[in-house]
Structure formats: C-alpha cells, structure tokens
PyMOL Python script that loads the backbone (N, CA, C, O; Angstrom):
from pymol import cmd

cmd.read_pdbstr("""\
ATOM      1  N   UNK A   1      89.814 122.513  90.344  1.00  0.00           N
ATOM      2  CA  UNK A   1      89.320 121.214  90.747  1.00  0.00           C
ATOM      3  C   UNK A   1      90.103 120.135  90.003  1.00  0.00           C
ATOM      4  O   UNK A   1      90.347 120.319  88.810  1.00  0.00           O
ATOM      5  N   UNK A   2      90.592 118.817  90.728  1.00  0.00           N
ATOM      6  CA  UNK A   2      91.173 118.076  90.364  1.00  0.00           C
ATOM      7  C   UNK A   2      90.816 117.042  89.606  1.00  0.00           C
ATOM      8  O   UNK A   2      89.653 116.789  89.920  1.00  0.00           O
ATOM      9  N   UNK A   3      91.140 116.375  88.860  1.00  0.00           N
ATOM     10  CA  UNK A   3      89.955 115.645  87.297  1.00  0.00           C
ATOM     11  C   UNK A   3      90.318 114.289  88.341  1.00  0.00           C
ATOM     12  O   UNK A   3      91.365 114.223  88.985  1.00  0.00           O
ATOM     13  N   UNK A   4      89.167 113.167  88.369  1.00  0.00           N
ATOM     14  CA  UNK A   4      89.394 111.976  88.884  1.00  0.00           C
ATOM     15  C   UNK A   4      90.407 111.528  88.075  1.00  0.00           C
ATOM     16  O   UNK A   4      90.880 112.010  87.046  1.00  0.00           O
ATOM     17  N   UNK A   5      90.801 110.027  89.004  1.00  0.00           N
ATOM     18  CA  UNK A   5      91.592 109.442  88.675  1.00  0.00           C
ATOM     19  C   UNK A   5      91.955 108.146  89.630  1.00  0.00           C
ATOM     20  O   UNK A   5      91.885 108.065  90.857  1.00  0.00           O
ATOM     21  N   UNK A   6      92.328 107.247  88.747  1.00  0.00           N
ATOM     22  CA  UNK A   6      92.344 105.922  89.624  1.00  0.00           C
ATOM     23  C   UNK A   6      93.763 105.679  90.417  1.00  0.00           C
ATOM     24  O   UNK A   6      94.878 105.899  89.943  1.00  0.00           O
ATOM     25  N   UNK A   7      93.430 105.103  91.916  1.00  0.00           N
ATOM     26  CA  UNK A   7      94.650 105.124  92.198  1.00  0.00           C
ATOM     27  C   UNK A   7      94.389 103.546  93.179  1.00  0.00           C
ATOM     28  O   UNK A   7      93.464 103.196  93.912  1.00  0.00           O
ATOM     29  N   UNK A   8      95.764 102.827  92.737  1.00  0.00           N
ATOM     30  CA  UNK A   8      95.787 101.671  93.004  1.00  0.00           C
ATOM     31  C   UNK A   8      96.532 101.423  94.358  1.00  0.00           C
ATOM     32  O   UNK A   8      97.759 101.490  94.291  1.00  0.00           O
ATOM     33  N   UNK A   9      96.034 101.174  95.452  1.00  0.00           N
ATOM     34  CA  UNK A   9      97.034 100.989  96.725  1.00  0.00           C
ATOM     35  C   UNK A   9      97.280  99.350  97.167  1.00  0.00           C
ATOM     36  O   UNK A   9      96.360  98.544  97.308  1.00  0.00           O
ATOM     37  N   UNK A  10      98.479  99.099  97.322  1.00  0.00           N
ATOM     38  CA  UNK A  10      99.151  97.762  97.868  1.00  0.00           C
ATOM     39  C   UNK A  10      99.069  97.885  99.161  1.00  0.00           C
ATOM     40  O   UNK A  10      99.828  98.616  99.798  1.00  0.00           O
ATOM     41  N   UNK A  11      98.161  97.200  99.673  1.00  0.00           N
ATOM     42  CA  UNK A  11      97.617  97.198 101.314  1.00  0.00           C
ATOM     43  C   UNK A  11      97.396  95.859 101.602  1.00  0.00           C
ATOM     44  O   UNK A  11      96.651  94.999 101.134  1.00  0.00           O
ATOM     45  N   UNK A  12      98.487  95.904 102.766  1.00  0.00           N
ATOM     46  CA  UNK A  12      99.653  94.524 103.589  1.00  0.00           C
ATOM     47  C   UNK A  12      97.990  93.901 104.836  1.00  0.00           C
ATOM     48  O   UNK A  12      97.130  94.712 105.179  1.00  0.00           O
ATOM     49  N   UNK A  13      97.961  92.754 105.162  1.00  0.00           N
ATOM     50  CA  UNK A  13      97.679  92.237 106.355  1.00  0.00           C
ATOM     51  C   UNK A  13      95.913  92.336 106.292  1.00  0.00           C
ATOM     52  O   UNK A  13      95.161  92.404 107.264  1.00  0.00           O
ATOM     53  N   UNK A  14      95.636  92.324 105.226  1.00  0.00           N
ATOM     54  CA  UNK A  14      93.846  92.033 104.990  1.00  0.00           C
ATOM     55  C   UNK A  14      93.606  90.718 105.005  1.00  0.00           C
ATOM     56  O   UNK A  14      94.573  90.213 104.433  1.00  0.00           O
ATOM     57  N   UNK A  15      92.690  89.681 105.414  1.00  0.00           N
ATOM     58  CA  UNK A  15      92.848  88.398 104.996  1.00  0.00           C
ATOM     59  C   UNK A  15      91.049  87.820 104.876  1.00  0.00           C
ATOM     60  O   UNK A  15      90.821  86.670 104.501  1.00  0.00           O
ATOM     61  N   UNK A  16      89.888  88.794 105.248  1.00  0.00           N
ATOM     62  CA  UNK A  16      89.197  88.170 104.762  1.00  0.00           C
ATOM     63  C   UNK A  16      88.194  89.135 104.603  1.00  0.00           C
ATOM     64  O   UNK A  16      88.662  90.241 104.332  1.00  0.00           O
ATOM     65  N   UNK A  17      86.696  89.080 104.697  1.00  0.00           N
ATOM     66  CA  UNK A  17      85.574  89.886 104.118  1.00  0.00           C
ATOM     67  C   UNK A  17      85.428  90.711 105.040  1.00  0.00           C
ATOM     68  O   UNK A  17      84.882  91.668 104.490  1.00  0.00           O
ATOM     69  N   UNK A  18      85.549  90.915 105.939  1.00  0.00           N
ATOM     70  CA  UNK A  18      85.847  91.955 107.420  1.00  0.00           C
ATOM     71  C   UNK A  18      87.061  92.745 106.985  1.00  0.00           C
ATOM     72  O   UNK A  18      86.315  93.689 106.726  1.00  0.00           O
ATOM     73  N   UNK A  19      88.062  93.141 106.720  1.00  0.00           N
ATOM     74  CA  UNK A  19      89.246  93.199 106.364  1.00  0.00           C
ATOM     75  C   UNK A  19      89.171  94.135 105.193  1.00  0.00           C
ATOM     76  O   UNK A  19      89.572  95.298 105.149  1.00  0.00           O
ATOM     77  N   UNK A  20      88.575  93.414 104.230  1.00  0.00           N
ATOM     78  CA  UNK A  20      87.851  94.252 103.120  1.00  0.00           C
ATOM     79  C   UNK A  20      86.936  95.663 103.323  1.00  0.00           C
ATOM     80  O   UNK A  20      86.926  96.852 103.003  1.00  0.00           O
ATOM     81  N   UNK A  21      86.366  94.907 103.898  1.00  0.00           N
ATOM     82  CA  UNK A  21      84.245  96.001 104.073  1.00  0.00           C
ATOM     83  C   UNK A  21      85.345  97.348 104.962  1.00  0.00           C
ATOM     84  O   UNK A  21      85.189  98.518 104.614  1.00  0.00           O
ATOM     85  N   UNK A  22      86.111  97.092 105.774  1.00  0.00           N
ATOM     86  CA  UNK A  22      86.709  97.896 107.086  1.00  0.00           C
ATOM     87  C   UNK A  22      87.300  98.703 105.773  1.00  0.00           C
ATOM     88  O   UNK A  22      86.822  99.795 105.466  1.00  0.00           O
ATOM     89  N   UNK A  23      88.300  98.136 105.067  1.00  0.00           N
ATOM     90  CA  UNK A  23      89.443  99.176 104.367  1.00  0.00           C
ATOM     91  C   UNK A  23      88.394  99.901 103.103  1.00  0.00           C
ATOM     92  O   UNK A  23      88.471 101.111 102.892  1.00  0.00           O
ATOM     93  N   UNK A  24      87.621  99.194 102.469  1.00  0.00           N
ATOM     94  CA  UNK A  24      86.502 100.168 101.914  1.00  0.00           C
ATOM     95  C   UNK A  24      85.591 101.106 102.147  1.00  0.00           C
ATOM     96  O   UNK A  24      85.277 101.946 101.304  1.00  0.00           O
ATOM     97  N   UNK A  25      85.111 101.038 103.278  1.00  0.00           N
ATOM     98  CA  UNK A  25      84.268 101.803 103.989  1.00  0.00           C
ATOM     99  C   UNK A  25      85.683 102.776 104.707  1.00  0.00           C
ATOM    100  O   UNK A  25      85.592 103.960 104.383  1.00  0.00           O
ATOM    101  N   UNK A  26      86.742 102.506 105.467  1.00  0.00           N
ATOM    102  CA  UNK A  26      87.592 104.215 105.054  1.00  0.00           C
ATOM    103  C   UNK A  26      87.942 104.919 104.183  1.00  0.00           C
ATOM    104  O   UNK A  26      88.183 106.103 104.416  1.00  0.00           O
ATOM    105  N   UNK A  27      88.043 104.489 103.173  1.00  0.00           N
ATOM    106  CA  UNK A  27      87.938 104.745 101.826  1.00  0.00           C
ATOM    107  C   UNK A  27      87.382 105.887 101.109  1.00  0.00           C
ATOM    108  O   UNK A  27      87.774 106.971 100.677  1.00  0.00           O
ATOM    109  N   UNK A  28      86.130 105.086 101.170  1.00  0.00           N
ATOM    110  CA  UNK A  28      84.695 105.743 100.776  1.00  0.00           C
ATOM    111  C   UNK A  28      84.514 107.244 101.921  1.00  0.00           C
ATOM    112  O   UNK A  28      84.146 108.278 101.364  1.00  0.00           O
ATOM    113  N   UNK A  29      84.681 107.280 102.899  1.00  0.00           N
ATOM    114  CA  UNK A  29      84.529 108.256 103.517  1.00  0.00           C
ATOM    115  C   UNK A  29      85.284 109.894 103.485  1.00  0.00           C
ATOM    116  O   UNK A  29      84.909 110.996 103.885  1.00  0.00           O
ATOM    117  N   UNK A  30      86.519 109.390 102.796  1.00  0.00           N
ATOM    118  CA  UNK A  30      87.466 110.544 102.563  1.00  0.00           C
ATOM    119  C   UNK A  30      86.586 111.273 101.160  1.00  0.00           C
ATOM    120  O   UNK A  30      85.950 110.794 100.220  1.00  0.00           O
ATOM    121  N   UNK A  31      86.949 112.691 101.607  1.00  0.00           N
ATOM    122  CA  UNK A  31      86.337 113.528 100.869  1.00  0.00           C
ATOM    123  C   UNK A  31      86.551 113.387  99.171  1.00  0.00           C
ATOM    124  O   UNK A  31      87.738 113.618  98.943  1.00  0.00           O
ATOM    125  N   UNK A  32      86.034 113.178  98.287  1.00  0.00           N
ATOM    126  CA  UNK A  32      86.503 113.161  96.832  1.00  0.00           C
ATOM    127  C   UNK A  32      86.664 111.714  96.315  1.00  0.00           C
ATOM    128  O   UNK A  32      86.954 111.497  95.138  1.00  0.00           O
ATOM    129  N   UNK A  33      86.463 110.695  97.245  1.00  0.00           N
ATOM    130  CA  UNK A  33      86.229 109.481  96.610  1.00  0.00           C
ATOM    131  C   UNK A  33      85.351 108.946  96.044  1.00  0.00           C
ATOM    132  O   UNK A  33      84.544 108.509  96.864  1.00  0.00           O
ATOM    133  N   UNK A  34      84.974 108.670  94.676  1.00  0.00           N
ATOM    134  CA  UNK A  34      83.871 107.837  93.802  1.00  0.00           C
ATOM    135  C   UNK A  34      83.709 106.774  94.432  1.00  0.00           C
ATOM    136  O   UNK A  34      83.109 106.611  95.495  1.00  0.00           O
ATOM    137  N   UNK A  35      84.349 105.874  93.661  1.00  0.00           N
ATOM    138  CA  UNK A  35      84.539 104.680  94.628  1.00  0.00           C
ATOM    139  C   UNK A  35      86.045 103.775  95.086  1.00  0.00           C
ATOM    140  O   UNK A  35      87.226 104.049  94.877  1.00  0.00           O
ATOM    141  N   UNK A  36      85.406 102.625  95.777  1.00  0.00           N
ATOM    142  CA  UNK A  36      86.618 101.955  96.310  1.00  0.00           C
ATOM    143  C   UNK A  36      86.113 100.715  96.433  1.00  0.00           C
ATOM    144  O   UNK A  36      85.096 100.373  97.036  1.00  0.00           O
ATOM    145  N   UNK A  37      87.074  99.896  95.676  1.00  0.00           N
ATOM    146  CA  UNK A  37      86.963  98.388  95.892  1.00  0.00           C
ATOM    147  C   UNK A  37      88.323  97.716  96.065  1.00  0.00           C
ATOM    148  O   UNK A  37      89.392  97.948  95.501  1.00  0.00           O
ATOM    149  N   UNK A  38      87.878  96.512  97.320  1.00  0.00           N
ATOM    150  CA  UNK A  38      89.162  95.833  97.712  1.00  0.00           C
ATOM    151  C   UNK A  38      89.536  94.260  96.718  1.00  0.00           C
ATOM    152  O   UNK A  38      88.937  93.195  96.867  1.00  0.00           O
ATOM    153  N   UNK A  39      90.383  94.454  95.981  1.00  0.00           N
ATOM    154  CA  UNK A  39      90.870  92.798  96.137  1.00  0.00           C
ATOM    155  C   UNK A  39      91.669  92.184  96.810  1.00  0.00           C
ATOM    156  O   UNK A  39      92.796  92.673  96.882  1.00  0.00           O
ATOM    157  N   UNK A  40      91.374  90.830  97.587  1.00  0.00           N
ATOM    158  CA  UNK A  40      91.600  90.385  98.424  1.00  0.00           C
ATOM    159  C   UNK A  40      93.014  89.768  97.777  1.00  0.00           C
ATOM    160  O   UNK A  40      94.164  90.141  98.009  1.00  0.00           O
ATOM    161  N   UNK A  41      92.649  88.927  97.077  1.00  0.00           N
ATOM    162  CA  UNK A  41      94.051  88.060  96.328  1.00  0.00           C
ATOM    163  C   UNK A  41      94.950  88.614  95.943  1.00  0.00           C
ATOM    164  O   UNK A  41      96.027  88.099  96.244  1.00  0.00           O
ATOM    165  N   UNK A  42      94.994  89.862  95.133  1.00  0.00           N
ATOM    166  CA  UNK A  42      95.554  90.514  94.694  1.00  0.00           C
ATOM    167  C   UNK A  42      96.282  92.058  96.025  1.00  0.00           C
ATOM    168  O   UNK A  42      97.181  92.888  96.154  1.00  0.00           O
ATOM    169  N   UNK A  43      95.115  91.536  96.641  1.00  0.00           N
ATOM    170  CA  UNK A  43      96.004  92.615  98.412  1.00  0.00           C
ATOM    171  C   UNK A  43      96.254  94.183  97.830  1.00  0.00           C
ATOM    172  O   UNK A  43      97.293  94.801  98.059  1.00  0.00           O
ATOM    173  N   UNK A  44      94.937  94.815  96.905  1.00  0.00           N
ATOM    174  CA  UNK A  44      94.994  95.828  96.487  1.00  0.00           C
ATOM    175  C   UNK A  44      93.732  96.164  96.738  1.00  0.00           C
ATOM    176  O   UNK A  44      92.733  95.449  96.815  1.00  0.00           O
ATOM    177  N   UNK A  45      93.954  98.137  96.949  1.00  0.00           N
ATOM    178  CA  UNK A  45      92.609  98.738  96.800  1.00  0.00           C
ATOM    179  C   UNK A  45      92.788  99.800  95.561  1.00  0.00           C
ATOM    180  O   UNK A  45      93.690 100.598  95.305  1.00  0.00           O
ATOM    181  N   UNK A  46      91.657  99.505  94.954  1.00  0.00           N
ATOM    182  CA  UNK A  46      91.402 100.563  93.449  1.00  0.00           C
ATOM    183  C   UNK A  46      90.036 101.914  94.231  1.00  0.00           C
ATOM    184  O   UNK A  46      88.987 101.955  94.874  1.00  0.00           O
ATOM    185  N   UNK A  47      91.003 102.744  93.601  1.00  0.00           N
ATOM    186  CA  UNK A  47      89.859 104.095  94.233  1.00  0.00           C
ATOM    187  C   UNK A  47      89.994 105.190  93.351  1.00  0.00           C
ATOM    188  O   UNK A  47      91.049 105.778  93.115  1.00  0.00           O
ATOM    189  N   UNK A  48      88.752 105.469  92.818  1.00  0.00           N
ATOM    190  CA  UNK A  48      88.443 106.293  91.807  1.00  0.00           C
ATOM    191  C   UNK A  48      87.995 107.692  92.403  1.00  0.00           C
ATOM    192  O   UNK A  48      87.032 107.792  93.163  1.00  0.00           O
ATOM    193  N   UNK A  49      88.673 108.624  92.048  1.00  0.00           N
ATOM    194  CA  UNK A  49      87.917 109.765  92.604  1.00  0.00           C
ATOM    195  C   UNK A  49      89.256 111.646  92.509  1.00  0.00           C
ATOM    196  O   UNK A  49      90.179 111.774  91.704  1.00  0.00           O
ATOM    197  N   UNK A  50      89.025 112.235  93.103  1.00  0.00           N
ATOM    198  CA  UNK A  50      90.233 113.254  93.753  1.00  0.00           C
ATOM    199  C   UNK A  50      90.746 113.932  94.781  1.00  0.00           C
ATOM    200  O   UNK A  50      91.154 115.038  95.137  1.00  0.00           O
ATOM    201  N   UNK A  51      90.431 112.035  95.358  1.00  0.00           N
ATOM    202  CA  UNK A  51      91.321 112.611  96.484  1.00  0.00           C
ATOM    203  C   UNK A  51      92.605 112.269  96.700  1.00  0.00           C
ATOM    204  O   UNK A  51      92.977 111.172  96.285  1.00  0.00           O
ATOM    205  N   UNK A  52      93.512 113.113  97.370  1.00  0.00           N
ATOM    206  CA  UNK A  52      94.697 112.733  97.691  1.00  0.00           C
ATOM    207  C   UNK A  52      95.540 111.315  98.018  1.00  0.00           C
ATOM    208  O   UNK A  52      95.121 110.684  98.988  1.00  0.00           O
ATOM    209  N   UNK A  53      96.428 110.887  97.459  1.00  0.00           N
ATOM    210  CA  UNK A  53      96.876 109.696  97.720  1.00  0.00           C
ATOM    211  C   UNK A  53      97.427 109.750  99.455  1.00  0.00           C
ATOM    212  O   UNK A  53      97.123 108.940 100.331  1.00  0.00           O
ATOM    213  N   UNK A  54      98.225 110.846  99.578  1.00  0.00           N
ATOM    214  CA  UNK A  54      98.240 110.593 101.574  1.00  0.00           C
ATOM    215  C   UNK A  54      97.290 110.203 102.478  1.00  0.00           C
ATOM    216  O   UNK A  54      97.401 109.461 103.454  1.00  0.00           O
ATOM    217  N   UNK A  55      95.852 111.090 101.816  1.00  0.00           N
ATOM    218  CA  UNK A  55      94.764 110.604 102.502  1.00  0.00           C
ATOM    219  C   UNK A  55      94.211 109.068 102.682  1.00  0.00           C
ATOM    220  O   UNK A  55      93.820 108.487 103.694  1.00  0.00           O
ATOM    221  N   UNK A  56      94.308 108.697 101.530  1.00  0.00           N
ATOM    222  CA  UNK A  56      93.885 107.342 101.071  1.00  0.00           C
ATOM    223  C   UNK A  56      94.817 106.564 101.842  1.00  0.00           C
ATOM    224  O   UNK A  56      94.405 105.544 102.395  1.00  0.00           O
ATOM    225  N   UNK A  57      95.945 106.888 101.943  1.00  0.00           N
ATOM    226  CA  UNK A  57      96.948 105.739 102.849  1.00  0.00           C
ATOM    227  C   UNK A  57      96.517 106.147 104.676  1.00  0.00           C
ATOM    228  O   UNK A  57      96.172 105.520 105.678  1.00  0.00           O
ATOM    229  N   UNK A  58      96.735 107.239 104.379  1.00  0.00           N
ATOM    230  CA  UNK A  58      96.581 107.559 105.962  1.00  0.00           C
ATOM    231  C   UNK A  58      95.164 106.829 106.577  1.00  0.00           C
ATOM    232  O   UNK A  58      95.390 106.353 107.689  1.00  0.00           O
ATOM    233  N   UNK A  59      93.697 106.619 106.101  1.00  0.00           N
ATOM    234  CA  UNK A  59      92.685 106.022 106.130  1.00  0.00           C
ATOM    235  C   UNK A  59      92.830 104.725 106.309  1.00  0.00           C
ATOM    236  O   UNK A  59      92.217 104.039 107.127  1.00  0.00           O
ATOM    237  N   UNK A  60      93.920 104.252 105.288  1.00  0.00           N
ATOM    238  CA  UNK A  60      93.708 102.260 105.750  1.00  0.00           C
ATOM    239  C   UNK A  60      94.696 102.550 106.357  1.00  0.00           C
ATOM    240  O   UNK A  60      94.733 103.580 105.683  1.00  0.00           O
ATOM    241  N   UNK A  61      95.899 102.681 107.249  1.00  0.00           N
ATOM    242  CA  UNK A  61      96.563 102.950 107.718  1.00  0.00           C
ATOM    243  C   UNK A  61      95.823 103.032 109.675  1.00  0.00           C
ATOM    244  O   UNK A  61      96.139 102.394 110.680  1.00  0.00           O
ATOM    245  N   UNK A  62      94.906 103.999 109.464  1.00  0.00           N
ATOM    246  CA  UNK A  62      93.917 104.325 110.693  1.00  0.00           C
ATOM    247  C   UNK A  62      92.958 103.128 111.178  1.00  0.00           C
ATOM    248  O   UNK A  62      92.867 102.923 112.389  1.00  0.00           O
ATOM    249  N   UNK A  63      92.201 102.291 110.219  1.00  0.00           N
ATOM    250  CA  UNK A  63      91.561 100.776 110.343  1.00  0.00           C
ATOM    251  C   UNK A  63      93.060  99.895 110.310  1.00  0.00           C
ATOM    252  O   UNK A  63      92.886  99.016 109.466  1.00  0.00           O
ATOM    253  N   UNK A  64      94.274  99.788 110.808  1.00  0.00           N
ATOM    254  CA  UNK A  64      95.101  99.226 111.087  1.00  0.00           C
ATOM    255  C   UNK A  64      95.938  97.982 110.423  1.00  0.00           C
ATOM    256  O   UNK A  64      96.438  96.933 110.828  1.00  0.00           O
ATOM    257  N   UNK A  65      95.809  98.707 109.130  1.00  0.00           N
ATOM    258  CA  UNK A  65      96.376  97.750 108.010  1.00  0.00           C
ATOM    259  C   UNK A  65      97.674  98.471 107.071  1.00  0.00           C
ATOM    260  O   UNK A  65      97.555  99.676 106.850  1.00  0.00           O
ATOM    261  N   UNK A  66      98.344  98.083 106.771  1.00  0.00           N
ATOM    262  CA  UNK A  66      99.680  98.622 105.790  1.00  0.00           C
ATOM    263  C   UNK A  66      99.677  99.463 104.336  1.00  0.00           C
ATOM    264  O   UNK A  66      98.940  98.950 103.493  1.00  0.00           O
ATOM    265  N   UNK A  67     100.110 100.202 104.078  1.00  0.00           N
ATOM    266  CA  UNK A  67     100.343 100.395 102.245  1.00  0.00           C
ATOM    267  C   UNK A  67     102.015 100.452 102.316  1.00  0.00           C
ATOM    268  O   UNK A  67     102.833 101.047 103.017  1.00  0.00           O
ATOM    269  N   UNK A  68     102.055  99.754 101.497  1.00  0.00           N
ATOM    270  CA  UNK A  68     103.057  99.060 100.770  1.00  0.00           C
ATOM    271  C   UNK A  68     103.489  99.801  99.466  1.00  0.00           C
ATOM    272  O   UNK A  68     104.352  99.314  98.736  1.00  0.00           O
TER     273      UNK A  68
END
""", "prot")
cmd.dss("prot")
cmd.show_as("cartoon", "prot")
cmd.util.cbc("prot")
cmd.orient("prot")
C-alpha cells in the first residue's frame, strides 16, 4: 500500500466557483483520494491521498479543463 502524499496539479482554464466545485468533486471521486482543494488564483489543485498522478490529471482533464 502506497503512503499518502500531496500532489500539487497546475490546471489551465478554471475561472470561477463552478470551475472549482466541478475539478474538486473529480477529484474526490478517484479511488485513494483524502482530499482535494482548488485554488483559484493560484490555478492549482492540492490532493492528498494515493492515488495516482495520471489519474488525477486524467479526471480534470474529463470535466474539460487542462494540467499544465
């Protein structure tokens, strides 16, 4: 089993609280994620947990937004 760990994603074309809730809530759904929070200003998502970083991109990627 894989020990958590934080992983920071640069995710392009979010611009407001809709944008957010959408790329957190795919997030949250992938298997092994603690949590996930978006900053908007900063155009990053922090996600604590063990799951895979492909997954995590492939997810905001699927709600139709970028990683960078």
């Amino acid at each position: 089993m894989s020990q958590a760990a934080e992983i920071v994603l640069k995710v392009e074309g979010m611009s407001c609280g809709h944008c957010k809730m959408s790329v957190e809530k795919a997030l949250q759904a992938i298997p092994g994620v603690v949590s996930a929070s978006v900053d908007l200003e900063k155009k990053e998502a922090l996600v604590t947990g063990t799951a895979a970083r492909d997954a995590l991109v492939k997810a905001v990627e699927d709600v139709g937004f970028d990683v960078v």
